[in-house]
C-alpha positions in Angstrom: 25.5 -22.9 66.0 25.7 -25.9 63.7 22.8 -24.6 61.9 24.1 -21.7 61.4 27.8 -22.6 60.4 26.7 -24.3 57.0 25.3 -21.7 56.3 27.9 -19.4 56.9 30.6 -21.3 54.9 27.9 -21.9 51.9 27.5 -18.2 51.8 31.8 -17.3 52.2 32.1 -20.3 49.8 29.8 -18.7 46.9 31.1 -15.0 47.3 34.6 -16.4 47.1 33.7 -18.5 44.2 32.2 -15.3 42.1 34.9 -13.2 42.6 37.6 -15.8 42.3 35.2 -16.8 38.9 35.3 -13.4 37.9 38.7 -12.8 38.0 39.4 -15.9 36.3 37.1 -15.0 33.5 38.9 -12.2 32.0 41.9 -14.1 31.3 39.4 -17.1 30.2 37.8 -14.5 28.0 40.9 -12.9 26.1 42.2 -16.2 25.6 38.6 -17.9 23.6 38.9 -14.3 21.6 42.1 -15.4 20.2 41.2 -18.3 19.5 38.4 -17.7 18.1 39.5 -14.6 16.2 43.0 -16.2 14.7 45.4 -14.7 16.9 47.6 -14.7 20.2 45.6 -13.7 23.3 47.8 -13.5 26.7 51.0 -15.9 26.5 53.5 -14.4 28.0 52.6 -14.6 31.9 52.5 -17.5 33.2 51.6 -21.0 31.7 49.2 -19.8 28.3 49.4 -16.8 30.3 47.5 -17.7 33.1 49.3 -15.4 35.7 48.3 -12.1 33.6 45.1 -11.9 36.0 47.7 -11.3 38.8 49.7 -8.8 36.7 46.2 -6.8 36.5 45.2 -7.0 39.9 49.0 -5.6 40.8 48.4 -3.0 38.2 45.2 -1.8 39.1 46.2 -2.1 42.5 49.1 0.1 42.0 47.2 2.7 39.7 46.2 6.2 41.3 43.0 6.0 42.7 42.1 9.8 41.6 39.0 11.2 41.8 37.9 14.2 39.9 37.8 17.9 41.9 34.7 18.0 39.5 32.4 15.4 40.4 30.5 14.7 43.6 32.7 12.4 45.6 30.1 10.8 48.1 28.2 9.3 44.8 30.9 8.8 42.8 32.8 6.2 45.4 29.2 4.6 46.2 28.2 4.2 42.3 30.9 1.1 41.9 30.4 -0.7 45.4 26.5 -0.9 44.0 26.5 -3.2 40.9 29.2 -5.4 43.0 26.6 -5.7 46.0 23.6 -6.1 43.7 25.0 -9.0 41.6 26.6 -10.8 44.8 23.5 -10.4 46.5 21.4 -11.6 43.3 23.4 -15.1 43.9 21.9 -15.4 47.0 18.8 -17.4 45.5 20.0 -19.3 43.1 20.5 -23.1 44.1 23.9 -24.6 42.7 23.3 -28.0 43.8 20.8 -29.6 47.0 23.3 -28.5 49.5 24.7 -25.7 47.9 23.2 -22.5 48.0 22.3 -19.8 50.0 18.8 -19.2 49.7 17.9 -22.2 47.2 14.4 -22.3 48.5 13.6 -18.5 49.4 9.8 -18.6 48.1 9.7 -15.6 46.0 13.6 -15.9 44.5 12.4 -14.8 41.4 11.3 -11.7 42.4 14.4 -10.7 44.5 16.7 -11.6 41.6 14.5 -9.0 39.4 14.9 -6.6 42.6 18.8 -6.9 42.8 19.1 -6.6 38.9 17.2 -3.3 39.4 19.5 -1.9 41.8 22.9 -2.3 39.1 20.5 0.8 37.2 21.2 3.0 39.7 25.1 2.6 39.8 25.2 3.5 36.5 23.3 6.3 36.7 25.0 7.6 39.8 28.1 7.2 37.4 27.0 8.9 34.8 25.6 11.9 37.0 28.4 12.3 39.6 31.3 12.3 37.4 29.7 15.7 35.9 31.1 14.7 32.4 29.1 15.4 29.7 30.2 12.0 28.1 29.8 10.2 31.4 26.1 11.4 32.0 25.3 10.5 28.2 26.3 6.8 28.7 24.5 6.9 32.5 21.5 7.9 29.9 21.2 5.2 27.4 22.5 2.4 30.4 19.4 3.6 32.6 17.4 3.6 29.4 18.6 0.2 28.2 18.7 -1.7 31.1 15.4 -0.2 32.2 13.4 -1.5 29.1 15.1 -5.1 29.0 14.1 -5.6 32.8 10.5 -5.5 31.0 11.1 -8.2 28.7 13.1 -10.1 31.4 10.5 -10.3 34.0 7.3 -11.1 31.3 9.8 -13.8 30.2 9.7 -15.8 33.1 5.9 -16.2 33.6 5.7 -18.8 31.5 8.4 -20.6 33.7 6.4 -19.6 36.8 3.2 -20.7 35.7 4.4 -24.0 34.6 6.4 -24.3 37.8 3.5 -22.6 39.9 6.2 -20.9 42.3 8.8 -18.0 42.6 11.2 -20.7 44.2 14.4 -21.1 41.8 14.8 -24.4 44.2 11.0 -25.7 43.1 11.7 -24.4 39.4 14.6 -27.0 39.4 12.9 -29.3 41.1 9.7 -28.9 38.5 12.1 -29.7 36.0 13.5 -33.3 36.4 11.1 -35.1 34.0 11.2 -32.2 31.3 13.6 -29.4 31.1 11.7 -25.7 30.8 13.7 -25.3 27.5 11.4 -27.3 25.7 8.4 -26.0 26.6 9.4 -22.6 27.0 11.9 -21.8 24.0 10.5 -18.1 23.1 11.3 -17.2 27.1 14.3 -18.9 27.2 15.3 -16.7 23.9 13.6 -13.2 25.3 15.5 -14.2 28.7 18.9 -14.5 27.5 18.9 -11.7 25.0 17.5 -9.5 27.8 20.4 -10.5 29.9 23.0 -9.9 27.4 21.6 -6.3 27.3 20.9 -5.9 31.0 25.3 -6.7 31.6 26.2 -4.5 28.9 28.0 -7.4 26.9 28.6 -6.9 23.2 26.8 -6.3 20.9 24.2 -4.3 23.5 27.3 -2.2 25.2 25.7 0.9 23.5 26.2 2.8 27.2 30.2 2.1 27.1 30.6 2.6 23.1 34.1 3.1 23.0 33.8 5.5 19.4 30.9 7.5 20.8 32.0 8.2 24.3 34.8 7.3 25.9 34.3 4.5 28.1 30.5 5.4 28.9 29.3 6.1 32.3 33.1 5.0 34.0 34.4 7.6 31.6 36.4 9.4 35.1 36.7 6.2 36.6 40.7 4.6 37.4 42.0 2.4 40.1 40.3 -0.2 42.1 36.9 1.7 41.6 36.8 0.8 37.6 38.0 -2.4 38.6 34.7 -2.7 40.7 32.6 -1.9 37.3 34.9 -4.7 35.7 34.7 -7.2 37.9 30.3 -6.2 38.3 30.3 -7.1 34.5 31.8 -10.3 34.7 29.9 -11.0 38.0 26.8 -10.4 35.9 27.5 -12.8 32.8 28.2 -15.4 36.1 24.6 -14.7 37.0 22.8 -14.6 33.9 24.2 -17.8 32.9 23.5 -19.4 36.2 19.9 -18.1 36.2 19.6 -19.4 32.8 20.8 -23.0 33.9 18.2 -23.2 36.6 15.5 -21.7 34.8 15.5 -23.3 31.4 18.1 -26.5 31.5 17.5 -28.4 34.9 20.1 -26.7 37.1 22.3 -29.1 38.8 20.2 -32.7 37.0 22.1 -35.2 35.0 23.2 -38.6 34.9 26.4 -39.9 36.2 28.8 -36.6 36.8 27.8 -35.0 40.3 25.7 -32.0 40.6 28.1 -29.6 41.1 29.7 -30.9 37.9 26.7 -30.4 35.8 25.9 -26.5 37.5 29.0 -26.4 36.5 29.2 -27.2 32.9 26.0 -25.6 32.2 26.8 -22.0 32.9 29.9 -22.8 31.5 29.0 -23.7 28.7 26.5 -20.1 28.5 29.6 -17.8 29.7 31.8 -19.4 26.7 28.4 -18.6 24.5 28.3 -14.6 25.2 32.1 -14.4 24.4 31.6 -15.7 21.2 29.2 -13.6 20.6 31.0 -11.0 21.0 34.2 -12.2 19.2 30.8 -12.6 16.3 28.9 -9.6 16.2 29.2 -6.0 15.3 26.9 -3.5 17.7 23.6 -1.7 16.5 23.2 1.9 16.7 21.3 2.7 19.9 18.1 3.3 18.5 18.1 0.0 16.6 18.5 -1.5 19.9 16.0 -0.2 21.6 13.2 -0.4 18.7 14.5 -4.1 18.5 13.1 -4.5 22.5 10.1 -2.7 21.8 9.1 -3.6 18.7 10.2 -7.6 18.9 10.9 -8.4 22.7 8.1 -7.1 23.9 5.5 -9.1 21.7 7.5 -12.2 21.4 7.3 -12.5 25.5 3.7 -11.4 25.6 3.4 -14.2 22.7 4.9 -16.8 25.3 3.0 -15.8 27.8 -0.3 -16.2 26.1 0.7 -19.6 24.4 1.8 -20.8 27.8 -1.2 -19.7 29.5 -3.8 -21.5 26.6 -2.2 -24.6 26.9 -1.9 -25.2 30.5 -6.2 -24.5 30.0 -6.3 -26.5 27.2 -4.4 -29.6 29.3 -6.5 -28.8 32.2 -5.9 -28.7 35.8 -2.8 -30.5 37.2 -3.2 -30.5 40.9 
């Protein structure tokens, strides 16, 4: 039993923490687009407006949780509760500090977070085909497509961080990195990594699947009530994980001098999440096409290019072990 508690309350802890995080972001995020853009952003409830999460959940909470005679109701419930469960689940490897964590150490953690990024594909797809809206099904399309082709470039960017590391363990990545962060060393995957997660959560300027001028809302065209807020609450969920994976991969995880761990996990992904909403307070969207000739035609050599430099030096400095 009292190997099993801590890691009970670590696990409740974390999943509190995302959604709690999540929640939290979407007033954190309207208020940096103000400021950032020149103008108000929630003010009125609450302290800065602090309280206008609670008026949303109460809304959304409230609103009519309608589902269309149209679409294929099974799928159509199950397509939101899937991107919640992947991104939770895809927390489960990543080490937030020595103690904190639920599967720190797993040996092949970079592999199931690939896996549980896979899975959000089919949510949207199931979307897209269940609501049996033309304009639904056409962003289910270009998601599947998108976040399909960027799991490429994600994946070949993190060789070079394996190789170097010479483990799927986030936990020995970190570890690997206390003399030099991978940042350094691995620049070109950091850069293919974090575009490709930008991309893979949808988050301006890649949210070609939800382009509100093209179709709607995208693949949660139908969706209303607690089931879009499941979609919501997935994308901010994901911009969590991809700045947290992008702390331990590339910039030492929890390491630094005198704050505590935590405190530097902390201010690391922090720092990230504040990063994609200025870009998209920044930058206008591509057409889809441009977007996916830009992964094709640039992503994909750019991380074959770190893979190959990556791979001639480590033969060029000679075995390590």
């Amino acid at each position: 039993m009292h190997v099993i508690l801590p890691g009970l309350l670590n696990a409740i802890g974390i999943l509190l923490a995302l959604v709690l995080g999540a929640a939290l972001l979407t007033w954190i995020e309207r208020r940096l687009l103000g400021f950032w853009q020149d103008r108000r952003g929630p003010n009125r409830v609450g302290p800065f407006g602090s309280l206008q999460v609670i008026a949303d959940l109460i809304k959304i909470l409230f609103k009519q949780d309608w589902v269309p005679p149209f679409s294929d109701r099974f799928v159509f419930v199950l397509a939101p509760a899937v991107v919640m469960v992947a991104a939770l689940m895809a927390f489960a490897v990543i080490p937030v500090t020595p103690v904190i964590g639920i599967a720190g150490n797993f040996n092949v953690g970079i592999l199931f977070f690939l896996a549980m990024a896979s899975l959000s594909v089919y949510s949207v797809v199931l979307a897209g085909w269940a609501s049996n809206s033309k304009y639904a099904l056409l962003g289910g399309m270009r998601a599947a497509a998108q976040m399909v082709s960027y799991e490429v470039f994600m994946g070949l960017s993190l060789i070079g961080v394996v190789m170097l590391a010479g483990s799927f363990s986030i936990g020995a990545i970190v570890h690997a990195q206390q003399g030099l962060w991978y940042i350094v060393p691995q620049f070109l995957g950091f850069i293919v990594f974090m575009i490709a997660g930008i991309a893979e959560t949808h988050r301006l300027p890649f949210d070609l699947p939800e382009g509100e001028n093209e179709l709607g809302a995208g693949f949660h065209t139908e969706y209303s009530g607690m089931k879009f807020g499941m979609f919501f609450i997935g994308e901010y969920v994901g911009i969590l994980l991809t700045a947290s994976m992008i702390t331990v991969l590339f910039f030492g995880g929890w390491q630094g001098p005198f704050l505590p761990p935590l405190a530097w996990f902390v201010l690391k992904a922090g720092f990230f999440v504040m990063f994609f909403i200025l870009l998209r307070a920044a930058l206008p969207r591509p057409r889809y096409d441009q977007l996916m000739s830009y992964g094709w035609k640039f992503m994909l050599p750019l991380s074959l290019l770190n893979v190959a430099v990556t791979g001639a030096l480590m033969l060029a400095n000679g075995p390590t072990g």
